[in-house]
C-alpha positions as CSV (number, residue, x, y, z in Angstrom):
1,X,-5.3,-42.3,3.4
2,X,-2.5,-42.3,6.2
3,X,-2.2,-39.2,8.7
4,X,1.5,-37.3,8.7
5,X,2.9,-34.4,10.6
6,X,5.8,-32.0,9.9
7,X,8.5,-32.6,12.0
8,X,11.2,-30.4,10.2
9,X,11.1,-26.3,11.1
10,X,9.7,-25.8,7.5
11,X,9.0,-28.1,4.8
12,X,9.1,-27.5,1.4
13,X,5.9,-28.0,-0.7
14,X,6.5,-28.5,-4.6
15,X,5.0,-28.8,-7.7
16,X,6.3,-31.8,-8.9
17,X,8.3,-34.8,-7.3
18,X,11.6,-33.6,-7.5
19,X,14.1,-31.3,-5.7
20,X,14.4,-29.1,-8.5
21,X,10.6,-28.5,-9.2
22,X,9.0,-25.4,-8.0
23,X,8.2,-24.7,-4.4
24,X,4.2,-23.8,-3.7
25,X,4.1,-23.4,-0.2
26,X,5.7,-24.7,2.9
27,X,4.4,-27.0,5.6
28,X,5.7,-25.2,9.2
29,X,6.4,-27.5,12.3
30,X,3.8,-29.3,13.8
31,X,0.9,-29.5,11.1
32,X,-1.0,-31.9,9.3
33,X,-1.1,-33.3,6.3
34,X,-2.9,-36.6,4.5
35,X,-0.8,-38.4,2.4
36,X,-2.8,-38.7,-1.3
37,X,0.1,-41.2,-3.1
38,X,3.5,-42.3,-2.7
39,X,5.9,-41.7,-5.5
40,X,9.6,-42.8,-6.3
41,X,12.5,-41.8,-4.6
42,X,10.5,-41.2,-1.3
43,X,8.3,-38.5,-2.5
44,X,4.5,-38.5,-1.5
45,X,2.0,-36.2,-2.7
46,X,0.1,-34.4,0.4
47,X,-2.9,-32.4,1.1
48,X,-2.5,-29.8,4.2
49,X,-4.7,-29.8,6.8
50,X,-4.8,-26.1,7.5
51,X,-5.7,-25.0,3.8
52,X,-6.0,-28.1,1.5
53,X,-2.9,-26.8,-0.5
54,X,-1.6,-30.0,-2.6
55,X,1.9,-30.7,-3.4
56,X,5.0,-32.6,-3.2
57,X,7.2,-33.5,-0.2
58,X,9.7,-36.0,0.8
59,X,8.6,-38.7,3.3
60,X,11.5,-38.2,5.8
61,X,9.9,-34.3,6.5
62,X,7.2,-36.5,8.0
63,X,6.2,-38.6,10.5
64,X,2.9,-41.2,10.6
65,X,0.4,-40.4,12.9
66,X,-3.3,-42.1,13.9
67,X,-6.7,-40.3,13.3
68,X,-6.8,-39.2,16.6
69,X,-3.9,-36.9,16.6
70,X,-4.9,-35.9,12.8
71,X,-8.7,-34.5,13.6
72,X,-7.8,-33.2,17.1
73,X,-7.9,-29.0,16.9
74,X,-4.8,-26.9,16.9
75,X,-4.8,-25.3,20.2
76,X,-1.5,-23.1,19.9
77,X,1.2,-21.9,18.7
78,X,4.5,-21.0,18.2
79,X,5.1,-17.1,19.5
80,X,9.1,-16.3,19.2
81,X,10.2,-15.2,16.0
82,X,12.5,-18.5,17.1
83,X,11.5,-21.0,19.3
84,X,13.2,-24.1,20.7
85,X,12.0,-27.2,20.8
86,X,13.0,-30.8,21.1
87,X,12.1,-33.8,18.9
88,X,13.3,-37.3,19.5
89,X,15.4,-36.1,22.3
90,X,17.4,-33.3,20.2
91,X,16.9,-29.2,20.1
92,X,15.2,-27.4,17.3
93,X,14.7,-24.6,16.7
94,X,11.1,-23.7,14.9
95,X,10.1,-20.6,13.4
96,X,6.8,-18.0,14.6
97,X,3.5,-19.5,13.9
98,X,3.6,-23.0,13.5
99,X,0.5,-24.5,14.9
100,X,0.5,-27.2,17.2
101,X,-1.5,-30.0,18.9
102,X,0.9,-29.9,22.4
103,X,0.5,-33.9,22.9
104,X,3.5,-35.9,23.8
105,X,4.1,-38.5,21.0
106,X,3.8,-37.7,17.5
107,X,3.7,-40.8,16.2
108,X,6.7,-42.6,17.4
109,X,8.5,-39.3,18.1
110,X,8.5,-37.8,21.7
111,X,7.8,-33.8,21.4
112,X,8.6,-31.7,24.4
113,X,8.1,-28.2,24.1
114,X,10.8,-26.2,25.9
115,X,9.0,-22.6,25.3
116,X,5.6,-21.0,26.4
117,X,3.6,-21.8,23.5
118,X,0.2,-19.2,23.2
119,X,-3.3,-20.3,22.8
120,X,-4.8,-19.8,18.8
121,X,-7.1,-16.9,18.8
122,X,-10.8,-18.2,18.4
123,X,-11.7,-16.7,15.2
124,X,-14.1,-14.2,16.5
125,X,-13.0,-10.4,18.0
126,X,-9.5,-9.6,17.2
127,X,-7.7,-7.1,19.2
128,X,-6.1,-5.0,16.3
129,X,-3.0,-3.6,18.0
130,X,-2.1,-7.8,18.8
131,X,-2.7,-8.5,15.1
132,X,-0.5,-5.8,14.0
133,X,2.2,-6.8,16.8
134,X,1.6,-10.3,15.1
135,X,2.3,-9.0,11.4
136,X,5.2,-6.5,12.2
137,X,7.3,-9.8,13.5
138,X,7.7,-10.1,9.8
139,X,8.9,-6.8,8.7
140,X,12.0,-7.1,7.1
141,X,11.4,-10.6,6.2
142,X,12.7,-10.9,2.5
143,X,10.1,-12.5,-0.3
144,X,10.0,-15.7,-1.1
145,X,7.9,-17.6,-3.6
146,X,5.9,-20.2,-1.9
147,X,7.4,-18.9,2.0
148,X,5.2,-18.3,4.7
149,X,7.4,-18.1,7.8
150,X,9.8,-16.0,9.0
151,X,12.6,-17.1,6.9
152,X,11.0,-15.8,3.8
153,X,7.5,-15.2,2.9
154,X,5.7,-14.4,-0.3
155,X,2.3,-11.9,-0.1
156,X,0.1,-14.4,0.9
157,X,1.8,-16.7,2.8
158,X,2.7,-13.2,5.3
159,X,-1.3,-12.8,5.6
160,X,-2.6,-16.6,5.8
161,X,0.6,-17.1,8.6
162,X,-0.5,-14.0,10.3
163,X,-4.1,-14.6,10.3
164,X,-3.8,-18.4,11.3
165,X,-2.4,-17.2,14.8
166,X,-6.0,-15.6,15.6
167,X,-7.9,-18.5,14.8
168,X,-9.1,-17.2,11.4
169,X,-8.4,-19.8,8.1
170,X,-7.3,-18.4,5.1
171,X,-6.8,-19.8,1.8
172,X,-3.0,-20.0,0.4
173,X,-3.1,-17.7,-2.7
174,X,-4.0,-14.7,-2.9
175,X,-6.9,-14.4,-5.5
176,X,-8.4,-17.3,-2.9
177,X,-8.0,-15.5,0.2
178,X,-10.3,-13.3,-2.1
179,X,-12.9,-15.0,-2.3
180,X,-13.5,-15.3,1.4
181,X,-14.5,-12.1,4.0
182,X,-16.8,-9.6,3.7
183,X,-16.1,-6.6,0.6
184,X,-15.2,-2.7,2.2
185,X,-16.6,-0.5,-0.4
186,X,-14.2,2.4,0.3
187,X,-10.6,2.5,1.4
188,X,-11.9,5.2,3.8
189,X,-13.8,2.7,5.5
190,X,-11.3,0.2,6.6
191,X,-10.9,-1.3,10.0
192,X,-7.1,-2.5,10.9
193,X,-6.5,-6.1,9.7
194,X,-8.4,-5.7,6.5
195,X,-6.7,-7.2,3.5
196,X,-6.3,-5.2,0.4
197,X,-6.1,-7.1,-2.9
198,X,-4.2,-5.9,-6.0
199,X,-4.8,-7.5,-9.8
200,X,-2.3,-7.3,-13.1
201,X,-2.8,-5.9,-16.7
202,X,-5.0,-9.1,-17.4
203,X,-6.8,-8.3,-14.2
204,X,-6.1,-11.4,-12.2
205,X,-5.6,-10.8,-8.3
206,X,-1.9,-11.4,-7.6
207,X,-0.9,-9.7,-4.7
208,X,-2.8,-9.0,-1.0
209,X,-1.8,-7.4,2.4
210,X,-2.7,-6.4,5.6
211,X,-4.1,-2.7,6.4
212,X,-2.5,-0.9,9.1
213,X,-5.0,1.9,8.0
214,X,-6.9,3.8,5.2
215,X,-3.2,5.3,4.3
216,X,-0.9,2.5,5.1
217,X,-0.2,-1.0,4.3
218,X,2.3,-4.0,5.4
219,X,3.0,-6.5,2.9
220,X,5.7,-8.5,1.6
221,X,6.8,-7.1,-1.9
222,X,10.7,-7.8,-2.0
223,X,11.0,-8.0,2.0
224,X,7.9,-7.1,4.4
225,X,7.4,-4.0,4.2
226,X,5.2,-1.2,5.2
227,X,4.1,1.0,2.3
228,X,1.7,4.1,1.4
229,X,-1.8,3.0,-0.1
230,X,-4.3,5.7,-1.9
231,X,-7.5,4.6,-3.9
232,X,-5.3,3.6,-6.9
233,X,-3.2,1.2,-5.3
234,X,0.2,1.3,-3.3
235,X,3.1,3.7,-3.6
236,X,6.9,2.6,-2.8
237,X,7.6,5.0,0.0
238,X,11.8,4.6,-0.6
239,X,11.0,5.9,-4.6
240,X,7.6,7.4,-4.8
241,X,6.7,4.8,-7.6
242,X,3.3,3.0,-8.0
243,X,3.8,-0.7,-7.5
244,X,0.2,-2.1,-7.2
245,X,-3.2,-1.6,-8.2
246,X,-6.0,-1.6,-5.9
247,X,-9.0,-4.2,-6.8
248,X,-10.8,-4.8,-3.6
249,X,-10.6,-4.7,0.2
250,X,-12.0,-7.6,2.8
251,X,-13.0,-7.9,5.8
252,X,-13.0,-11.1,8.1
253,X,-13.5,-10.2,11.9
């Protein structure tokens, strides 16, 4: 199957092969993705690299690239909130967190980074005060369905973006994130950078975010936001309501 790589600041991933369809996920800047089938009108159906999310995009989001480039490691990324690079000899300007492979050529496109890109984290001790550095770029960030940048993230998008930056892989949905990490029996127990999961009426895990602490929590409900969080779930600050139920905390560093 052929090799691609994004080489738009975000690119929209959708259910089905058309514009109107609903948008999954995104692809940021810079990553990976195989190309599964071509359909009409210049869509192709993709696999990411990062997560294995499948969905839709349109060919000219991408550019073909050999195996070599594909199966090298993502070494760093991108740490402004917006960072300016240049493709093809033109300026662009690419969001936080977009992992890259810093090699000249992609494809037939020359890449040359114009800002100080950082080393990805290795996956192993996380320093919790960068992590939280690393979320709080977000706050403010309003929700989007399918968003996992900057521009507009949904719940776990924010987390999986976040998380990515320290060299630790999540899943793209939330109830998957869930399956991965270690289980905190008590909300008194948490470390900072836990992820806190909340399920609906039918008990299906819809919503995750990041602990700051056993009493607070950053998430993106609406915009990223930074919320109160008991044993029952998490409470609006701005009108005292309830707003999620608490189903189960994990650890993954």
């Amino acid at each position: 199957m052929p090799y691609a790589i994004t080489v738009v600041p975000v690119m929209p991933l959708r259910a089905e092969p058309a514009h109107r369809s609903e948008m999954i996920s995104q692809v940021l800047w810079g990553e990976n993705v195989e190309i599964l089938l071509t359909g009409s009108d210049g869509w192709v159906k993709v696999r990411c690299q990062c997560d294995n999310y499948e969905g839709w995009a349109t060919f000219n989001h991408l550019e073909i690239i050999e195996g070599d480039l594909f199966h090298a490691p993502y070494t760093h990324y991108t740490a402004g909130w917006i960072n300016t690079v240049e493709l093809n000899g033109k300026a662009m300007h690419v969001p936080y967190g977009c992992l890259v492979k810093p090699v000249t050529m992609w494809g037939k496109i020359p890449v040359q980074f114009e800002e100080t890109l950082k080393s990805v984290g290795n996956g192993g001790k996380v320093d919790e005060n960068e992590l939280l550095d690393r979320a709080f770029l977000f706050l403010n960030t309003a929700y989007l369905w399918g968003g996992k940048s900057v521009f507009g993230a949904d719940c776990s998008g924010f987390t999986q973006t976040v998380f990515k930056t320290l060299g630790i892989t999540l899943l793209r949905d939330a109830y998957q994130q869930a399956t991965q990490g270690e289980t905190v029996d008590f909300l008194q127990e948490v470390h900072t950078g836990d992820l806190a999961f909340f399920d609906n009426a039918d008990g299906r895990i819809t919503h995750v975010g990041i602990l700051i602490n056993d009493h607070e929590i950053i998430h993106a409900s609406g915009k990223v936001r930074v919320d109160s969080i008991d044993n029952q779930g998490i409470i609006n600050v701005d009108t005292g309501l309830r707003t999620h139920s608490l189903r189960i905390i994990k650890r993954y560093f």
